[in-house]
SERO-4910 file (N, C-alpha, C, O; in steps of 0.05 Angstrom, whole numbers):
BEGIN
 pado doro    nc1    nc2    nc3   cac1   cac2   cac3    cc1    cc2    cc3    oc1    oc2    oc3
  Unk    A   -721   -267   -109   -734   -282    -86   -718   -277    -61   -694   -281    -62
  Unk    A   -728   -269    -38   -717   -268    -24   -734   -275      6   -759   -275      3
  Unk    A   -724   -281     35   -737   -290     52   -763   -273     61   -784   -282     71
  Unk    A   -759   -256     56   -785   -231     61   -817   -235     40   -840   -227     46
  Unk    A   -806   -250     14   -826   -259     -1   -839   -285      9   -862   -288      2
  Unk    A   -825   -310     30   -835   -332     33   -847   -324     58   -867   -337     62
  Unk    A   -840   -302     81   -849   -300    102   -882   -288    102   -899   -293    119
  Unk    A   -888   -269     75   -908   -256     67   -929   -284     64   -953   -282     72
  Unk    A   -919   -304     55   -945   -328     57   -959   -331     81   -983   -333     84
  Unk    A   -940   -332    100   -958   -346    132   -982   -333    141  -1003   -344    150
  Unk    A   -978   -310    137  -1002   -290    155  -1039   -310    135  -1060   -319    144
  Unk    A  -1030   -309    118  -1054   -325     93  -1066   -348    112  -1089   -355    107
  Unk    A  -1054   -361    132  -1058   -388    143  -1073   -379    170  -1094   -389    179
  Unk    A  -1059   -361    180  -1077   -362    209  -1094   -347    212  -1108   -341    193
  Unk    A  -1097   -338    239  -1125   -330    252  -1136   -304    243  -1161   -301    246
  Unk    A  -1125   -287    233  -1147   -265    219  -1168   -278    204  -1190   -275    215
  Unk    A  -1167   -292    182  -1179   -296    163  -1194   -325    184  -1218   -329    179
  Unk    A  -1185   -339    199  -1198   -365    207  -1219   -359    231  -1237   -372    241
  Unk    A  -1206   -323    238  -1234   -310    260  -1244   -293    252  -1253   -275    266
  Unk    A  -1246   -295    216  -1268   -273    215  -1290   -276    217  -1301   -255    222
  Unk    A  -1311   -304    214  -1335   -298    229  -1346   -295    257  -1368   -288    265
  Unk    A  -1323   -302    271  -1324   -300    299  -1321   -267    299  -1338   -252    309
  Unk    A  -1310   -263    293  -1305   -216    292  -1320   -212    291  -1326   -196    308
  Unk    A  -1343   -220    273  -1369   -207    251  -1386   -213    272  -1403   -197    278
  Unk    A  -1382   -242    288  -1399   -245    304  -1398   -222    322  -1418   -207    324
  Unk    A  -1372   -219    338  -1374   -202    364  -1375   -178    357  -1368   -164    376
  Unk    A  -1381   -164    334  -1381   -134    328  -1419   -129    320  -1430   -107    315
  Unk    A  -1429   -150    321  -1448   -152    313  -1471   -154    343  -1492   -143    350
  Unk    A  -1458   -169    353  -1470   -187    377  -1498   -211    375  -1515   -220    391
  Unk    A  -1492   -215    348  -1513   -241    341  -1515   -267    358  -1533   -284    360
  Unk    A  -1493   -267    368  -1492   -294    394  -1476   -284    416  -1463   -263    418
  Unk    A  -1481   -302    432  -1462   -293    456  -1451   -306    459  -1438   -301    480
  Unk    A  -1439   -343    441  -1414   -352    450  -1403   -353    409  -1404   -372    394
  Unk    A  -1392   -320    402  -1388   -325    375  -1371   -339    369  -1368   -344    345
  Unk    A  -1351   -350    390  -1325   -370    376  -1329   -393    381  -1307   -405    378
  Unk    A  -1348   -407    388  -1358   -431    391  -1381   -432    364  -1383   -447    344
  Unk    A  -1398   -408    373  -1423   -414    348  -1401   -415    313  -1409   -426    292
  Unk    A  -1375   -403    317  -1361   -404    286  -1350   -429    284  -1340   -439    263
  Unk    A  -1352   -442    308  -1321   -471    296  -1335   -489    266  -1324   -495    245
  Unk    A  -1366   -495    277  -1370   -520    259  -1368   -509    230  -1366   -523    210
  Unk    A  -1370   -477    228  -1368   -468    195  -1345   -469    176  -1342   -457    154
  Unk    A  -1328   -488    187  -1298   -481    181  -1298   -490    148  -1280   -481    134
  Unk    A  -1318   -509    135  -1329   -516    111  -1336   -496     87  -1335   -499     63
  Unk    A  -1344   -469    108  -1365   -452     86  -1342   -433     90  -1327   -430     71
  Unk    A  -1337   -416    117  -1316   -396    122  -1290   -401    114  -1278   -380    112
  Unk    A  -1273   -427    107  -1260   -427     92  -1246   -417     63  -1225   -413     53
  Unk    A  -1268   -416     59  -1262   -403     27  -1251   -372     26  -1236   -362      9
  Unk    A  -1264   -363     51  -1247   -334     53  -1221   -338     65  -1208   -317     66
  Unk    A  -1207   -359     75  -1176   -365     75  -1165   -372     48  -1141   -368     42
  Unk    A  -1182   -382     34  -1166   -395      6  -1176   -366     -9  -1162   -369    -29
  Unk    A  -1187   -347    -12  -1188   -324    -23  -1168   -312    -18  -1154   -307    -38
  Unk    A  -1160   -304      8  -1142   -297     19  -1112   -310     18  -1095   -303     35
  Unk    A  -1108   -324      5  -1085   -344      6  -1085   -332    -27  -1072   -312    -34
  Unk    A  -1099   -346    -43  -1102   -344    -74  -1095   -319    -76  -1086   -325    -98
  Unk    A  -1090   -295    -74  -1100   -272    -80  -1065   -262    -74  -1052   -249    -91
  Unk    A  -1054   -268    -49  -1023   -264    -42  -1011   -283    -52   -987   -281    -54
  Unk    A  -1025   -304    -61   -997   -321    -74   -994   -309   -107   -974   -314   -119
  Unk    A  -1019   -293   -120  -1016   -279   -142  -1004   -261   -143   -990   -257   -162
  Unk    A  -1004   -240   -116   -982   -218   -118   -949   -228   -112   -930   -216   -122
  Unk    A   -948   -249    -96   -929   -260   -101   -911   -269   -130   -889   -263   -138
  Unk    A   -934   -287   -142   -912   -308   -160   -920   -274   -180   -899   -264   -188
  Unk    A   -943   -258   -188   -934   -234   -197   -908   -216   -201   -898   -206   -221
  Unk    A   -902   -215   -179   -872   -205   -175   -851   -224   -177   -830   -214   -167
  Unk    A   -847   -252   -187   -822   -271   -190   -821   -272   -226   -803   -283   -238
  Unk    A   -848   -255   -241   -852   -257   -270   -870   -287   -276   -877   -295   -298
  Unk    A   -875   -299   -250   -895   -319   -266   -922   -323   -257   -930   -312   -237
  Unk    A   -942   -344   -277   -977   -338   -269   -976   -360   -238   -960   -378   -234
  Unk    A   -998   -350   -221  -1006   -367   -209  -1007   -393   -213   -997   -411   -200
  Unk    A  -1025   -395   -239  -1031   -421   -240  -1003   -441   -248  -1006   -465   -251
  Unk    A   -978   -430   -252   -951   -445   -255   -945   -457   -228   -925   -471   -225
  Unk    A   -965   -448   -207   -953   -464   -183   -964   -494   -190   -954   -513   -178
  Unk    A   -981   -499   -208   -983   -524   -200   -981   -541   -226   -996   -559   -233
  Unk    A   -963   -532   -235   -950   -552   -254   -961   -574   -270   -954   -597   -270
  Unk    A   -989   -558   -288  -1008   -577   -294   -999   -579   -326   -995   -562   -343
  Unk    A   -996   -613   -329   -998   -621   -363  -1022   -639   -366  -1030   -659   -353
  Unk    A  -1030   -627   -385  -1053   -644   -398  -1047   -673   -405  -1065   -690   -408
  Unk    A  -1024   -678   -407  -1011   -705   -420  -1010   -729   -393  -1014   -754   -395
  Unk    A  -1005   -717   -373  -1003   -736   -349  -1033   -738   -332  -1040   -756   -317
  Unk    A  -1046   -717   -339  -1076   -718   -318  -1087   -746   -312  -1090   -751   -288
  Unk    A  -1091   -761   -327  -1098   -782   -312  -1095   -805   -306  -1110   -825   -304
  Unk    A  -1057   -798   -299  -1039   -812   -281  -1037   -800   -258  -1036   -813   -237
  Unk    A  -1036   -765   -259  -1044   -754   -233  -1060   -760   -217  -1056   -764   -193
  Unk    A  -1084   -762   -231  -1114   -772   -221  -1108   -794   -203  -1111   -794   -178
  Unk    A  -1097   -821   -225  -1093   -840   -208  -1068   -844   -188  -1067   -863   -173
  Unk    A  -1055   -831   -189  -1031   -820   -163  -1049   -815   -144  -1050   -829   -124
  Unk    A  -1068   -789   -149  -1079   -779   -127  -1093   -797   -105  -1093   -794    -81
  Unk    A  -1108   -819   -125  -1129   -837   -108  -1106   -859    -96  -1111   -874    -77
  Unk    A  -1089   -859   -106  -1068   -881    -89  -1046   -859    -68  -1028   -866    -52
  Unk    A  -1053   -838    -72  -1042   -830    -38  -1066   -829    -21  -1063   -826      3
  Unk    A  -1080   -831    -27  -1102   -826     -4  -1099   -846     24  -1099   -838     47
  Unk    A  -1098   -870     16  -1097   -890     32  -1064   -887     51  -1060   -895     74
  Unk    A  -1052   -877     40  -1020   -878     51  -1022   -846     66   -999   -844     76
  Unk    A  -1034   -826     71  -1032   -800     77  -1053   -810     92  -1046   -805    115
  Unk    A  -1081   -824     93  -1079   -836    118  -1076   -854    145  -1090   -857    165
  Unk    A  -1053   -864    135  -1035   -878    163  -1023   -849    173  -1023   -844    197
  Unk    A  -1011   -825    152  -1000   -808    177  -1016   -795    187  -1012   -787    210
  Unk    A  -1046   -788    170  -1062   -768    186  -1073   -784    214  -1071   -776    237
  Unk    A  -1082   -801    205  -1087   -823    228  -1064   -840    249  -1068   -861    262
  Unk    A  -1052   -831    249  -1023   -840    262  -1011   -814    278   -997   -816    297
  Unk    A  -1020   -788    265  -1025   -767    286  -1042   -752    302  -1038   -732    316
  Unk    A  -1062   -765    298  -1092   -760    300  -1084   -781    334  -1078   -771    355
  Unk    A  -1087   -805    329  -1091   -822    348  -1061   -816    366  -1064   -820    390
  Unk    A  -1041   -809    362  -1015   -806    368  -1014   -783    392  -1002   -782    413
  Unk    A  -1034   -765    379  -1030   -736    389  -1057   -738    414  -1058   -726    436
  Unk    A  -1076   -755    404  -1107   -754    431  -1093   -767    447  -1086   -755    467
  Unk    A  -1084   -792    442  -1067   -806    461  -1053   -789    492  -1057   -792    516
  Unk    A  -1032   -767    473  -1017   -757    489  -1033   -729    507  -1027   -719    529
  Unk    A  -1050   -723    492  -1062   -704    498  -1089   -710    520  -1089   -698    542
  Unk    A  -1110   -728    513  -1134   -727    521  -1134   -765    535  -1153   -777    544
  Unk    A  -1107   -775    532  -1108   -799    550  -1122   -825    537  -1126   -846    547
  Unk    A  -1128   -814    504  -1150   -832    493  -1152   -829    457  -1149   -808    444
  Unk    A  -1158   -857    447  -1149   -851    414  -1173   -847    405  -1176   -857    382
  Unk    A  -1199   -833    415  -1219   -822    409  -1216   -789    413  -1222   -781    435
  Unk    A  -1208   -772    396  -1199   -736    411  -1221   -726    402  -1231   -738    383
  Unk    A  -1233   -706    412  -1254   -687    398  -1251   -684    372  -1229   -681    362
  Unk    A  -1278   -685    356  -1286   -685    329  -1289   -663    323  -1304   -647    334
  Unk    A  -1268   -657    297  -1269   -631    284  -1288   -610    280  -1285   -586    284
  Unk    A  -1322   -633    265  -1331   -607    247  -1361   -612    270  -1356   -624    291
  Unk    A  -1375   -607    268  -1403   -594    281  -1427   -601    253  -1425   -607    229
  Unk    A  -1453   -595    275  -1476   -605    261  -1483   -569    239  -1485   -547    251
  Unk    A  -1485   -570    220  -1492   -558    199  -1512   -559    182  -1521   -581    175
  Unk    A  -1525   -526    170  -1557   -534    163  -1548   -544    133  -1525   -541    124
  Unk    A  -1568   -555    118  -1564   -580     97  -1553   -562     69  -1538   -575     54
  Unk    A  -1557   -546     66  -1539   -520     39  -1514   -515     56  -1497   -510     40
  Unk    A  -1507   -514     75  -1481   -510     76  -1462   -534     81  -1438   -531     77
  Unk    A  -1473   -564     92  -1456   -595     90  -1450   -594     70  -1426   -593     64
  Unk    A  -1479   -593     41  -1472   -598     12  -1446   -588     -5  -1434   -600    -22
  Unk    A  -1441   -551     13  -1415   -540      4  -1402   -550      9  -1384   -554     -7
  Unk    A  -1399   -564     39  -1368   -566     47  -1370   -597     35  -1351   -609     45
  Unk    A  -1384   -612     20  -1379   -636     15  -1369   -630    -21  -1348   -638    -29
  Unk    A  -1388   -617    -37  -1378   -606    -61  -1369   -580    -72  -1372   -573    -96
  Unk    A  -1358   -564    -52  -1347   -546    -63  -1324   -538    -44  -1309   -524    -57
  Unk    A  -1316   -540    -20  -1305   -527     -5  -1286   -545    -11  -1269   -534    -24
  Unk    A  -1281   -570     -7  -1247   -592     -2  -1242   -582    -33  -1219   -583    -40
  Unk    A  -1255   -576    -48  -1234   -572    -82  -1218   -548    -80  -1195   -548    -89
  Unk    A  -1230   -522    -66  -1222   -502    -65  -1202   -503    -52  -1181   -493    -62
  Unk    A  -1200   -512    -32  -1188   -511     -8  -1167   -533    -15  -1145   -522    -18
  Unk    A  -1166   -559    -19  -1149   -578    -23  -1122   -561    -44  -1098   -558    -39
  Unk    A  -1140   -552    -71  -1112   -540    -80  -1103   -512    -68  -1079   -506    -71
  Unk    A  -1114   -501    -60  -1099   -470    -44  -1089   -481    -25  -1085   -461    -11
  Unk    A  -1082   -499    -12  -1073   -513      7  -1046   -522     -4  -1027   -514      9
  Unk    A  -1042   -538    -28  -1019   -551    -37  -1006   -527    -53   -981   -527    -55
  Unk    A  -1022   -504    -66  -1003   -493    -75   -992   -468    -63   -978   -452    -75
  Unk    A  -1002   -464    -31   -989   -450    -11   -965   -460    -10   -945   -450    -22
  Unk    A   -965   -481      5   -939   -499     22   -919   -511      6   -895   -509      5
  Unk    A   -937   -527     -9   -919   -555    -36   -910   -539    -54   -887   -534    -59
  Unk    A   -938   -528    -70   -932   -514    -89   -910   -477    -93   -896   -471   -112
  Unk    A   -914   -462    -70   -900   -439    -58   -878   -437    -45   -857   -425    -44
  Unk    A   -892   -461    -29   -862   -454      4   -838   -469     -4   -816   -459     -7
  Unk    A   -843   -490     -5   -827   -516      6   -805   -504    -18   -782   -505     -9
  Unk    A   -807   -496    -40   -788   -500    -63   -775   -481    -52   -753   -487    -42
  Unk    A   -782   -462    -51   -766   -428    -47   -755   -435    -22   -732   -428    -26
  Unk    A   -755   -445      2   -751   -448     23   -723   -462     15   -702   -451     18
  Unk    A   -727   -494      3   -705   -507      1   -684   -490    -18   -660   -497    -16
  Unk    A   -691   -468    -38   -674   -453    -46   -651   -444    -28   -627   -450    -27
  Unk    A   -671   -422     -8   -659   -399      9   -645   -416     31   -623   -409     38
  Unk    A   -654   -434     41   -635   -453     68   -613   -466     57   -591   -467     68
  Unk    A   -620   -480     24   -593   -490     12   -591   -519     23   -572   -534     19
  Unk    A   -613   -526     39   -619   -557     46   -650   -553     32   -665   -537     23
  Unk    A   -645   -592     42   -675   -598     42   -690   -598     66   -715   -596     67
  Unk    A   -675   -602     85   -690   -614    113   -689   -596    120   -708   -599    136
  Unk    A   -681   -570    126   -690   -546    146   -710   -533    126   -727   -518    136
  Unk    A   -711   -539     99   -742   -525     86   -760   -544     91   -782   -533     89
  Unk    A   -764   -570     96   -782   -589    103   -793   -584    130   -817   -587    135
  Unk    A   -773   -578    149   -774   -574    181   -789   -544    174   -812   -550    177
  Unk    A   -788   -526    168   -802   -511    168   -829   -502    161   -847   -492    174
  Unk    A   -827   -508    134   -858   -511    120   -872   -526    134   -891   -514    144
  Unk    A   -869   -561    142   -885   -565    159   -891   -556    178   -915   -559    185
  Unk    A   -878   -545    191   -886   -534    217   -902   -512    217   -919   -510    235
  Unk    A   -900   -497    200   -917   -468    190   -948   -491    173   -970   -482    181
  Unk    A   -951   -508    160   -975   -514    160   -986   -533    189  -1010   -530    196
  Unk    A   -971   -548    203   -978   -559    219   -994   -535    235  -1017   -542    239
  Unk    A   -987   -511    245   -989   -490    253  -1019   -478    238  -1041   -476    249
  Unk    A  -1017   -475    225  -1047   -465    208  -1069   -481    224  -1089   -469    232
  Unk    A  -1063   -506    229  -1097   -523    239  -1092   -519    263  -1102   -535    279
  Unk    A  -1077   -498    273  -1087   -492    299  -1106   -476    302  -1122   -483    319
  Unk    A  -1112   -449    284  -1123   -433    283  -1158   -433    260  -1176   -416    254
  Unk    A  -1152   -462    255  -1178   -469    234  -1187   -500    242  -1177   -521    236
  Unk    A  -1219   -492    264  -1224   -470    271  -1210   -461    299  -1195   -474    314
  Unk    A  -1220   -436    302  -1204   -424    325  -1225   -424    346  -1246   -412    347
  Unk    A  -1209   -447    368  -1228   -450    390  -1225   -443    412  -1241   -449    430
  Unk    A  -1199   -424    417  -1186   -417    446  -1180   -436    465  -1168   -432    486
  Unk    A  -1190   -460    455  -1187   -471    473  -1157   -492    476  -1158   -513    463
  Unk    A  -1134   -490    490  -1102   -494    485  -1100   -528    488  -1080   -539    478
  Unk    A  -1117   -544    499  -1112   -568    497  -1120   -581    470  -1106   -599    461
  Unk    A  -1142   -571    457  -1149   -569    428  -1123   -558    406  -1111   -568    388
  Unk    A  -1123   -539    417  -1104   -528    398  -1070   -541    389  -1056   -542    369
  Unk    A  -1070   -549    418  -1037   -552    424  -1052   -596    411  -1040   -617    406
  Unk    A  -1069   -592    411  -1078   -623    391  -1079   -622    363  -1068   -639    349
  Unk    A  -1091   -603    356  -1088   -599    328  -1058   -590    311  -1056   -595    287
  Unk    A  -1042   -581    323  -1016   -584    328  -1006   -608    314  -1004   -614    290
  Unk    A  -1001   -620    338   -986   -644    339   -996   -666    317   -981   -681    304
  Unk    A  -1023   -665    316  -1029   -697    304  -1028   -686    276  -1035   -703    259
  Unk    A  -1018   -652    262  -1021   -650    240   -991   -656    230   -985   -664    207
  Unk    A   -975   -650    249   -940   -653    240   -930   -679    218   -917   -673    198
  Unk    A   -940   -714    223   -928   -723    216   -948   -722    179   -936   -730    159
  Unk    A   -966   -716    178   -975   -720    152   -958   -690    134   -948   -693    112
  Unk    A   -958   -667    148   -939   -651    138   -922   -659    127   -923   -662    103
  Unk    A   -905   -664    141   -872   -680    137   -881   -692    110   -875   -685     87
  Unk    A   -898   -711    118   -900   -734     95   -905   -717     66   -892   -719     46
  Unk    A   -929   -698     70   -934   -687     46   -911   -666     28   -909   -664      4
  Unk    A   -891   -651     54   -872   -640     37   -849   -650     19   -837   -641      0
  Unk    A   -850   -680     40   -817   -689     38   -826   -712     12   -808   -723     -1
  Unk    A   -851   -717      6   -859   -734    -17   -864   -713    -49   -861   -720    -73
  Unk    A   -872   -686    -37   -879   -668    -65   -849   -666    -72   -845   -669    -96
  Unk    A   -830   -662    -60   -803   -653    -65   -791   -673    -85   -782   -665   -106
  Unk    A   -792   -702    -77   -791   -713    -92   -804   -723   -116   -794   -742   -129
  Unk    A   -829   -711   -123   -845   -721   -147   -854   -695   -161   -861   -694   -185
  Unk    A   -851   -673   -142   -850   -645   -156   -880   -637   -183   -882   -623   -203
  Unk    A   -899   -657   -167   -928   -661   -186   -947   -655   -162   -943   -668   -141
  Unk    A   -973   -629   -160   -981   -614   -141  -1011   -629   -148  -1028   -632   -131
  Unk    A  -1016   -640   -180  -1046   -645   -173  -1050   -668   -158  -1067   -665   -140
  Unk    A  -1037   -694   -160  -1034   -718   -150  -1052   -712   -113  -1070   -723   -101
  Unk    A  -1031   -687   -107  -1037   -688    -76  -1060   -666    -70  -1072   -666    -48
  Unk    A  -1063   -650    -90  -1085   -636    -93  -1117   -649    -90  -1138   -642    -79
  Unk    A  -1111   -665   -102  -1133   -686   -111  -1138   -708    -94  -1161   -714    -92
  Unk    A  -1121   -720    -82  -1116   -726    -55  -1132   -716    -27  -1149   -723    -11
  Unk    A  -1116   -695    -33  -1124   -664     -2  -1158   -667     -4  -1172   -674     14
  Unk    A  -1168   -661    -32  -1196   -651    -31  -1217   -678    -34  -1241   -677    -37
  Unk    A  -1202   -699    -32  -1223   -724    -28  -1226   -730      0  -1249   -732      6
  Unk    A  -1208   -734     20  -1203   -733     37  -1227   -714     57  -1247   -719     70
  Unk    A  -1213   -693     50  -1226   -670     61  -1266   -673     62  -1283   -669     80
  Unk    A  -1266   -679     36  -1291   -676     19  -1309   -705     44  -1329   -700     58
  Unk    A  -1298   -725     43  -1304   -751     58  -1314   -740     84  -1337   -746     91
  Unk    A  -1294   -720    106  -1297   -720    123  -1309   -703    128  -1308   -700    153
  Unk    A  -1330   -676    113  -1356   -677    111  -1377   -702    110  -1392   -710    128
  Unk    A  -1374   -708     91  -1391   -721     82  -1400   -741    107  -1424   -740    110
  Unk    A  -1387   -757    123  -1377   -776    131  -1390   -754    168  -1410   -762    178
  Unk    A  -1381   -738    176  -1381   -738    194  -1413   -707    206  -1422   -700    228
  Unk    A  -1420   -697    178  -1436   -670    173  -1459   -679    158  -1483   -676    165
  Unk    A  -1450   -691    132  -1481   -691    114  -1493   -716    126  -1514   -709    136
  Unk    A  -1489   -740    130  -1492   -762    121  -1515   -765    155  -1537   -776    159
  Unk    A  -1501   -753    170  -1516   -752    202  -1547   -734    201  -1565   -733    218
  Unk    A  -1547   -718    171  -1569   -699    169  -1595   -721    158  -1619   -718    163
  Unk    A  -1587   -739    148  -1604   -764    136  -1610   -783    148  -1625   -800    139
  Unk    A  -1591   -784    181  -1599   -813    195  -1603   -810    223  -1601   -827    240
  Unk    A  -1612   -774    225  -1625   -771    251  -1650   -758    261  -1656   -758    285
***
């Protein structure tokens, strides 16, 4: 293991993979505002980041001698204490998401209302991002950072807190670029209000060293705010 193997993760997080329908758009010329017409897809186009993520974290843990699926440290014997771990972080992951959410519009946009993430979507693709996209995505997510980074990190630094300070910051960093809106008051928002739930999520896996709990967590959450802000508006307007 060495630092050249943990640095190989990041590229998996940003903007190639979070502008490739916007590319497809502008090589194509199907619209004329293609990085606006891509933000609300971030549900469906996602999956080609967690392809892309899945796929290097195999050639990765490949080369350390172990399977992928050892990133996430699954026993059949605890599942559904996991389970119920998972539904009891939900509520506590959001005071920080929401504590940086309102923290960061605040500082940013003067107001604890900030621009809303996802966009209006036709009714087969809300359905994905409500049942298929937060599962995918929730665990290629935890076993990037929680499950990949954070450990090897606290290896190679030889602390905990400069691998915590870092990993978060490298995922805080990812929701800048998903979706990618050019636009820097957005960006430099998505930023900030993602930092303190980071923190929270690395510096809590470290100590419980169990990836479904927050896995399961990540993709309810996620799954909600579809549901909640995409499908649910397709039925009451």
């Amino acid at each position: 293991m060495a630092w050249s193997d943990t640095g190989a993760v990041f590229p998996c997080s940003f903007c190639y993979w979070s502008s490739s329908p916007c590319r497809w758009c502008l090589r194509t010329g199907s619209s004329p505002t293609p990085w606006h017409e891509a933000e609300p897809w971030l549900p469906v186009y996602g999956t080609l980041i967690d392809a892309g993520c899945l796929a290097l974290l195999w050639w990765l843990t490949r080369r350390e001698g172990i399977r992928l699926f050892d990133l996430v440290s699954f026993k059949r014997t605890r599942l559904v204490r996991d389970v119920l771990l998972g539904f009891a972080l939900i509520p506590v992951s959001l005071v920080f998401i929401l504590g940086g959410i309102y923290a960061a519009g605040w500082l940013l946009y003067g107001t604890l209302t900030p621009p809303y993430l996802f966009g209006t979507l036709p009714l087969p693709a809300a359905l994905y991002g409500v049942l298929v996209w937060p599962f995918i995505w929730g665990l290629t997510e935890q076993m990037t950072y929680n499950g990949y980074l954070v450990p090897r990190f606290k290896v190679l630094c030889r602390s905990t807190i400069p691998a915590i300070a870092i990993v978060a910051f490298a995922w805080s960093l990812q929701h800048v670029f998903m979706p990618l809106t050019l636009d820097p008051k957005f960006m430099a928002f998505r930023l900030l209000s993602s930092v303190p739930n980071t923190v929270f999520q690395t510096l809590l896996y470290l100590r419980l060293r169990r990836l479904i709990p927050f896995a399961i967590a990540h993709a309810m959450m996620d799954g909600a705010s579809v549901l909640i802000g995409v499908l649910l508006p397709l039925f009451t307007t």
